[in-house]
NURO-684758 format. One record per residue (C-alpha): residue in three letters; x, y, z; residue number from 0. Coordinates in steps of 0.05 Angstrom, whole numbers. Example, Ala and Ser with C-alpha at 12.3 -4.5 7.8 and 13.67 -1.06 7.14 Angstrom:
# residues 2
<site><rest>ALA</rest><xx>246</xx><yy>-90</yy><zz>156</zz><nr>0</nr></site>
<site><rest>SER</rest><xx>273</xx><yy>-21</yy><zz>143</zz><nr>1</nr></site>
This chain:
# residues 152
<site><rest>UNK</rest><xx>-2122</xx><yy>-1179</yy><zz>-431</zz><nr>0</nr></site>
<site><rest>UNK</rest><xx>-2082</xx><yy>-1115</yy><zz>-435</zz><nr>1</nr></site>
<site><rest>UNK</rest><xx>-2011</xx><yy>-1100</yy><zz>-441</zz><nr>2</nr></site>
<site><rest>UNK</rest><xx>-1984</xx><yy>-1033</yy><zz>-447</zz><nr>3</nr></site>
<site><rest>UNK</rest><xx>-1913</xx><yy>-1006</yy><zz>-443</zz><nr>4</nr></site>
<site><rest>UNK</rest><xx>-1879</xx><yy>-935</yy><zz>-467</zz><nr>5</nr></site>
<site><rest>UNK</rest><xx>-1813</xx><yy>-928</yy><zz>-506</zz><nr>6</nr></site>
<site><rest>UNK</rest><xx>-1783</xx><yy>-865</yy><zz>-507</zz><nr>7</nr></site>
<site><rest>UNK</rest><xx>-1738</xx><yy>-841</yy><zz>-573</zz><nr>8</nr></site>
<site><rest>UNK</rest><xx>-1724</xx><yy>-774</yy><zz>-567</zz><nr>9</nr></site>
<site><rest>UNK</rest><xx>-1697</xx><yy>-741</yy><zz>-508</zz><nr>10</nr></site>
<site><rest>UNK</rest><xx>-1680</xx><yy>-659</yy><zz>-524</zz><nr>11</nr></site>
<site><rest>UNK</rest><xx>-1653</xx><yy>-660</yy><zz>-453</zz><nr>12</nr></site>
<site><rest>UNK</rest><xx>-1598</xx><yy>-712</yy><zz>-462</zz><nr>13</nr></site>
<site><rest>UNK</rest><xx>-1549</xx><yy>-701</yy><zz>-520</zz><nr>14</nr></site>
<site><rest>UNK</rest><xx>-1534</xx><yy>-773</yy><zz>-520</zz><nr>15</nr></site>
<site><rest>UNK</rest><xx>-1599</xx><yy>-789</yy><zz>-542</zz><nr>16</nr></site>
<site><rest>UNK</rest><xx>-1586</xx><yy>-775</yy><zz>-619</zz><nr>17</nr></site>
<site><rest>UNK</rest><xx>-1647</xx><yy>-730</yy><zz>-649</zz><nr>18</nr></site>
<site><rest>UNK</rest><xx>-1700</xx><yy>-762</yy><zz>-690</zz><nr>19</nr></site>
<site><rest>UNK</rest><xx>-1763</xx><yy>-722</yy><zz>-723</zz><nr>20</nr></site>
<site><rest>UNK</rest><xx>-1831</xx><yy>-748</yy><zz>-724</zz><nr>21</nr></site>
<site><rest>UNK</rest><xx>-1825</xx><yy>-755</yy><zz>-798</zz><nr>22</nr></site>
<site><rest>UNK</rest><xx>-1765</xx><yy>-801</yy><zz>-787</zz><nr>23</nr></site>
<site><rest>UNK</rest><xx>-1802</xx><yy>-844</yy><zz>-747</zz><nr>24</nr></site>
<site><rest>UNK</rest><xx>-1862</xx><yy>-845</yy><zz>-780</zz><nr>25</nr></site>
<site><rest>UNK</rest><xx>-1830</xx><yy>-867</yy><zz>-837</zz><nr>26</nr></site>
<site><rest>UNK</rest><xx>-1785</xx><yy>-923</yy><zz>-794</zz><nr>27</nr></site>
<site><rest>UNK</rest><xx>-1851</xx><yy>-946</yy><zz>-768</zz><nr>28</nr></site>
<site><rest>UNK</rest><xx>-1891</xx><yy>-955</yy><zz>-842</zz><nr>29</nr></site>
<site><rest>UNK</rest><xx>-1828</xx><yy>-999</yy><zz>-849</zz><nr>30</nr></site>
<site><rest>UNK</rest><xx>-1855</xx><yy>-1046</yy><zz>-798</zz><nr>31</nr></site>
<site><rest>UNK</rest><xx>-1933</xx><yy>-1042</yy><zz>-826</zz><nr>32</nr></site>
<site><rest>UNK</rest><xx>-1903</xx><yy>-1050</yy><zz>-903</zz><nr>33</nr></site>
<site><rest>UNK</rest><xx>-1845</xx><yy>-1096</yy><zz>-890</zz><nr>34</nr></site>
<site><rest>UNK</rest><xx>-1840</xx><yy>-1130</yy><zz>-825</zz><nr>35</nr></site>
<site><rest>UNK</rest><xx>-1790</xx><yy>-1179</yy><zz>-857</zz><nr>36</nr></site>
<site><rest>UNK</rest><xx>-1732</xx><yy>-1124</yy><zz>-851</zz><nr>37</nr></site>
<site><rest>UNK</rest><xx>-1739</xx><yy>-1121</yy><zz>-765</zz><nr>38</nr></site>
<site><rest>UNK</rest><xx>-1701</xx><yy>-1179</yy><zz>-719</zz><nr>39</nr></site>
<site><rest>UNK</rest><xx>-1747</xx><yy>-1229</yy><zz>-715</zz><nr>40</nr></site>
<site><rest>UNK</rest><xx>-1796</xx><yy>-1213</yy><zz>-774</zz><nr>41</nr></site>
<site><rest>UNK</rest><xx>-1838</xx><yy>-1254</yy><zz>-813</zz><nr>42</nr></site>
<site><rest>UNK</rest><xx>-1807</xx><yy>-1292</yy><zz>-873</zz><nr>43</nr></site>
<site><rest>UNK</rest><xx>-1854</xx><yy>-1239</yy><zz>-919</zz><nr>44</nr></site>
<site><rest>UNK</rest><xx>-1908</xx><yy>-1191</yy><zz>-927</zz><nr>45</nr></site>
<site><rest>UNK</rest><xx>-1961</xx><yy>-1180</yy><zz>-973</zz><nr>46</nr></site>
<site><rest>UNK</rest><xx>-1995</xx><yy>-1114</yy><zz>-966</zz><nr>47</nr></site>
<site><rest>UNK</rest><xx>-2052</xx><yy>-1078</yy><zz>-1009</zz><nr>48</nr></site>
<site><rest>UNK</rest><xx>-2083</xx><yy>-1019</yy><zz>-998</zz><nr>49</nr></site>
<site><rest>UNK</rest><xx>-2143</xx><yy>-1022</yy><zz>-956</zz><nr>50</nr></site>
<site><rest>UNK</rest><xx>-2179</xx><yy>-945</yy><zz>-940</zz><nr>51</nr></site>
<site><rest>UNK</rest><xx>-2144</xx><yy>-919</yy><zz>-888</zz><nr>52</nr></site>
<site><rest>UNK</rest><xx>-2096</xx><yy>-964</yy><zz>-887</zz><nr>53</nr></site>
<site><rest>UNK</rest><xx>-2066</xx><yy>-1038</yy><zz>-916</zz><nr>54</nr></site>
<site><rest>UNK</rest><xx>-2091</xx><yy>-1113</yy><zz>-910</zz><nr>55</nr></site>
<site><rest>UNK</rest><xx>-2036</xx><yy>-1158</yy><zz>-893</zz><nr>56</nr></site>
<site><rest>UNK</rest><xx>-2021</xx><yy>-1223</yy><zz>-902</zz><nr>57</nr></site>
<site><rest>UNK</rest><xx>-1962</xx><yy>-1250</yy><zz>-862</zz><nr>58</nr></site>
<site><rest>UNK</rest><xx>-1920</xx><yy>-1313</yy><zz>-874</zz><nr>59</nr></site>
<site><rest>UNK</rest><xx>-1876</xx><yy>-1346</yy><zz>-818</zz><nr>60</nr></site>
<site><rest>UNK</rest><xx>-1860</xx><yy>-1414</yy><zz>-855</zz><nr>61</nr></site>
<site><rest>UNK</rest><xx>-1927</xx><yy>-1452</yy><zz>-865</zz><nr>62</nr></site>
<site><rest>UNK</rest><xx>-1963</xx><yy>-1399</yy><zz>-816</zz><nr>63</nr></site>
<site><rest>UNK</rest><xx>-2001</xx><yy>-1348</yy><zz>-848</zz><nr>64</nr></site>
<site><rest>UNK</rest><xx>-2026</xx><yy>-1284</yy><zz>-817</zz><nr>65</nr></site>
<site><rest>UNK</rest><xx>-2071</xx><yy>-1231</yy><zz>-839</zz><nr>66</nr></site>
<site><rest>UNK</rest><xx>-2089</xx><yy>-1179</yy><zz>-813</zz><nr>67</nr></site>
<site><rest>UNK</rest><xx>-2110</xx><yy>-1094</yy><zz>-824</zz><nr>68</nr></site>
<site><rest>UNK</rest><xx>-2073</xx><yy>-1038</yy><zz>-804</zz><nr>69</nr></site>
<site><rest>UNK</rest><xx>-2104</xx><yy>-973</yy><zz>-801</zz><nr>70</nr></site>
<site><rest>UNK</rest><xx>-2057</xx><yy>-909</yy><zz>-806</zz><nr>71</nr></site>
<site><rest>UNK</rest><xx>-2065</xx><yy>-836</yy><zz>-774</zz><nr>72</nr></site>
<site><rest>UNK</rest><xx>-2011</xx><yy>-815</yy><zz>-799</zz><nr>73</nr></site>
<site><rest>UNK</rest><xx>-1949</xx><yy>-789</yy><zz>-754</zz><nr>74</nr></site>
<site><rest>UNK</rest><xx>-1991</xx><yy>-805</yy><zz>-699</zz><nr>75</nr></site>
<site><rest>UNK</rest><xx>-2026</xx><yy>-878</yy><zz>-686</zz><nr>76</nr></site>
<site><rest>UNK</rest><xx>-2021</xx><yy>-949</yy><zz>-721</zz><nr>77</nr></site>
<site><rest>UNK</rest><xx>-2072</xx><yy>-1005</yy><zz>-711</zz><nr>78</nr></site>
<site><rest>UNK</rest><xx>-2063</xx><yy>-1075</yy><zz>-730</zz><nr>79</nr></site>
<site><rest>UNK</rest><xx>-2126</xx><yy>-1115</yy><zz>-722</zz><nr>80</nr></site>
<site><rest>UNK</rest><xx>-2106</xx><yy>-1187</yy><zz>-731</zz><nr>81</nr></site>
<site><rest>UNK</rest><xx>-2169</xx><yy>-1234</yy><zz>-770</zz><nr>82</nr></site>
<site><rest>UNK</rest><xx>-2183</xx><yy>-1298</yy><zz>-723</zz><nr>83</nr></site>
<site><rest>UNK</rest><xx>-2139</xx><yy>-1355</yy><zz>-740</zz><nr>84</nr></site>
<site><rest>UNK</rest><xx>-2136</xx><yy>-1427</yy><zz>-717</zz><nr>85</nr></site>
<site><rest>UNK</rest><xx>-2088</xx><yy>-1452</yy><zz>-655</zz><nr>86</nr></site>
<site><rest>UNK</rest><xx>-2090</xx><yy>-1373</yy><zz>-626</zz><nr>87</nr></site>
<site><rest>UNK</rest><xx>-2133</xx><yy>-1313</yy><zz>-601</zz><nr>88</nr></site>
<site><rest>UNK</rest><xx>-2113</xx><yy>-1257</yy><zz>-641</zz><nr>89</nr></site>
<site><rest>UNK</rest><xx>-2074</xx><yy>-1198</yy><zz>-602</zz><nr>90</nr></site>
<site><rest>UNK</rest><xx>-2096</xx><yy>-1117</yy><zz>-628</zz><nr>91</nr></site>
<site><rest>UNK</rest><xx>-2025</xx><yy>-1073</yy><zz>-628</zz><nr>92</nr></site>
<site><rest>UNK</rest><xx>-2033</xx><yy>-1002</yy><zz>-623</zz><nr>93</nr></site>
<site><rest>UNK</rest><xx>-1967</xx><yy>-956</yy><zz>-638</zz><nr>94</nr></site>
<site><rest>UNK</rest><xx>-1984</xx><yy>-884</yy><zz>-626</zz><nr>95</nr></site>
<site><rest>UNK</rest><xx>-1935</xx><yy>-825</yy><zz>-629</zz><nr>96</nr></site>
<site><rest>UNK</rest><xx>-1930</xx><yy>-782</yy><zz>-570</zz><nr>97</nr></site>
<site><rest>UNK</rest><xx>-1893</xx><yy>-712</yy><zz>-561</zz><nr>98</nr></site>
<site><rest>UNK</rest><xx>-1918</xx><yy>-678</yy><zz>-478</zz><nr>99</nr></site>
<site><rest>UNK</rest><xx>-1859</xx><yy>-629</yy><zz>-494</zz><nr>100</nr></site>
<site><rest>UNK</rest><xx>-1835</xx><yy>-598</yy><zz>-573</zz><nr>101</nr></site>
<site><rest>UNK</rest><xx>-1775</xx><yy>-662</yy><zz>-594</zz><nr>102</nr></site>
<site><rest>UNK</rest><xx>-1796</xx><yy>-705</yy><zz>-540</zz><nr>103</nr></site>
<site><rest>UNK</rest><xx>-1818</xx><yy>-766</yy><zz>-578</zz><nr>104</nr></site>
<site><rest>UNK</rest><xx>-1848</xx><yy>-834</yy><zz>-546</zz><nr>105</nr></site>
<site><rest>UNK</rest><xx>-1887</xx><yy>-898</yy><zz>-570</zz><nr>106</nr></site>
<site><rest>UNK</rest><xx>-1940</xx><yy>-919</yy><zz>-535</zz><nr>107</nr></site>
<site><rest>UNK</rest><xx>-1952</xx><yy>-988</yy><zz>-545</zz><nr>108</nr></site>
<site><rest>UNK</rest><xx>-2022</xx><yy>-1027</yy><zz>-536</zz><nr>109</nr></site>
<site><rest>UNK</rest><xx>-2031</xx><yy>-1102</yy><zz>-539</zz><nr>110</nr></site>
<site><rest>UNK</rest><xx>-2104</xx><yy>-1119</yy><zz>-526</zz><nr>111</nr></site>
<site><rest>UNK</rest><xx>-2139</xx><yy>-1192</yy><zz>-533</zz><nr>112</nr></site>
<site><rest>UNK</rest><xx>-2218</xx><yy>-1209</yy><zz>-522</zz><nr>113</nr></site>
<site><rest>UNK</rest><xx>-2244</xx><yy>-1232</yy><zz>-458</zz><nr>114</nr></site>
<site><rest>UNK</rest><xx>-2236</xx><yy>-1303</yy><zz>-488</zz><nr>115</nr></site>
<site><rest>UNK</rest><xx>-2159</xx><yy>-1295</yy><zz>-485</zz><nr>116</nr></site>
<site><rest>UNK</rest><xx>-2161</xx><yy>-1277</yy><zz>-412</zz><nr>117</nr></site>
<site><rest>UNK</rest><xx>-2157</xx><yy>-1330</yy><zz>-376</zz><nr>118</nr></site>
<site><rest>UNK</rest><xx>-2092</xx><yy>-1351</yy><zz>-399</zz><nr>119</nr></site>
<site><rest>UNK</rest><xx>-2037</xx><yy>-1374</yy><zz>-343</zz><nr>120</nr></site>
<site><rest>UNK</rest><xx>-2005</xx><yy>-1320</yy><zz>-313</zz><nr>121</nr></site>
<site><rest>UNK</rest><xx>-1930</xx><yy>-1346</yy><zz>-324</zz><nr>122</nr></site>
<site><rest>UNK</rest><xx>-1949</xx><yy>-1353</yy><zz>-410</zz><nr>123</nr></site>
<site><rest>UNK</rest><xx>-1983</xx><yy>-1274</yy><zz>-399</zz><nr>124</nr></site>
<site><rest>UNK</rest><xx>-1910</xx><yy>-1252</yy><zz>-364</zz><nr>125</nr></site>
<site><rest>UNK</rest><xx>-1868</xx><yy>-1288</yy><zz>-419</zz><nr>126</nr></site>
<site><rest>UNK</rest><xx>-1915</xx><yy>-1255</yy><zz>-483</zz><nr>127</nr></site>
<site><rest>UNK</rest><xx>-1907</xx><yy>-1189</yy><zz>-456</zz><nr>128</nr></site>
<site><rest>UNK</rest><xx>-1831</xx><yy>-1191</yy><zz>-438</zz><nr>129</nr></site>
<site><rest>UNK</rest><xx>-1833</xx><yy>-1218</yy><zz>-516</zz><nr>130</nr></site>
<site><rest>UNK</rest><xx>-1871</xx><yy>-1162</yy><zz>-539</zz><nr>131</nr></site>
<site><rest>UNK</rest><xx>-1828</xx><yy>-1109</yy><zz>-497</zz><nr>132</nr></site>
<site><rest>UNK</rest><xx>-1765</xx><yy>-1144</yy><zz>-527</zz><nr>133</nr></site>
<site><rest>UNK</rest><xx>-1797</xx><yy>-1141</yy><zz>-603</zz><nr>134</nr></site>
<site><rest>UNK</rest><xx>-1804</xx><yy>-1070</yy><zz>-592</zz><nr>135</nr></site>
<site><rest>UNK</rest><xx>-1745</xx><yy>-1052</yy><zz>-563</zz><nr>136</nr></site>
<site><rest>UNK</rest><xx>-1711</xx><yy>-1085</yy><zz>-618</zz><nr>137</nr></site>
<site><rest>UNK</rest><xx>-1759</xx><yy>-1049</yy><zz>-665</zz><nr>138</nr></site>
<site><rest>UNK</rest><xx>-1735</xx><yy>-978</yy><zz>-642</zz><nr>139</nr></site>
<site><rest>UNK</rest><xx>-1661</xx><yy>-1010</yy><zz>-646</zz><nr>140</nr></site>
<site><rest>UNK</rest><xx>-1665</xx><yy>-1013</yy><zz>-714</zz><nr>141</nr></site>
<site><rest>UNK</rest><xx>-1705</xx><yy>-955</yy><zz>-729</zz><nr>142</nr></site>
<site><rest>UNK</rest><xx>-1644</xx><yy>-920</yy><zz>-691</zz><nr>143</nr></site>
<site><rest>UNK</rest><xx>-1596</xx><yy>-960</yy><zz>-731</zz><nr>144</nr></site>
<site><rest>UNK</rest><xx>-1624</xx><yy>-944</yy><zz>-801</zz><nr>145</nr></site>
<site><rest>UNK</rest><xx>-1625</xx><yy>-866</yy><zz>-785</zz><nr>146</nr></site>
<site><rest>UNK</rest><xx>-1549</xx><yy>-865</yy><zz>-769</zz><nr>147</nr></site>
<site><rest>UNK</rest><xx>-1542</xx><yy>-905</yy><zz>-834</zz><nr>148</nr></site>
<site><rest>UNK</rest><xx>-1588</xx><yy>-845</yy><zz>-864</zz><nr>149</nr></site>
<site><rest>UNK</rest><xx>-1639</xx><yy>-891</yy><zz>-891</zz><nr>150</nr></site>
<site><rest>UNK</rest><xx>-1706</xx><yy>-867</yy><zz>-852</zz><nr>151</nr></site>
């Protein structure tokens, strides 16, 4: 299975579309990997260590705990790798930055399960990725939100 959708944030063209740099978002985005409690819908808390390139995670929703490792290029791609757990096939997320044109910034967003995962019903595959599109839509939201509170 593979879901993948685009999110643009900048848009030098359209002064409505308030400015953000890459930094900005790069830092509104290690927000998400290092505290995912902060974002609509987050977990109840995060625990993150340093892992190489990047952080192991373990992720509490209630009684349901998570792990998982996210690697880091950073300003340009984020991978969360999700460890098997029972009652669920673990779902990859990619993030990666895009700019085709100097202030034109996107988000390119990549779910990906094993074949294992892909026969599931096609109504419950419609419903996770208009979930997922919603989570990140919300995601950039608040990342817009924060920088007009200047705290990105």
């Amino acid at each position: 299975m593979r879901f993948e959708h685009l999110l643009q944030v900048t848009d030098p063209a359209d002064p409505r579309v308030p400015p953000m740099s890459r930094a900005e978002l790069w830092r509104g985005l290690m927000a998400r990997v290092e505290a995912p409690q902060r974002f609509p819908l987050g977990p109840d808390r995060c625990e993150a260590e340093p892992d190489g390139a990047g952080l192991r995670r373990r992720i509490h929703f209630g009684a349901l705990r998570f792990e998982d490792t996210v690697t880091l290029e950073p300003e340009r791609r984020i991978a969360f790798v999700p460890q098997p757990h029972e009652g669920a096939a673990p779902i990859a997320l990619t993030i990666t930055v895009e700019e085709p044109t100097p202030g034109a910034l996107f988000l390119r967003f990549v779910y990906r399960a094993d074949a294992a995962e892909g026969g599931a019903d096609a109504a419950l595959q419609r419903c996770r990725e208009q979930a997922w599109l919603e989570m990140d839509r919300d995601m950039l939201r608040t990342l817009r939100a924060w920088q007009a509170e200047a705290r990105l």
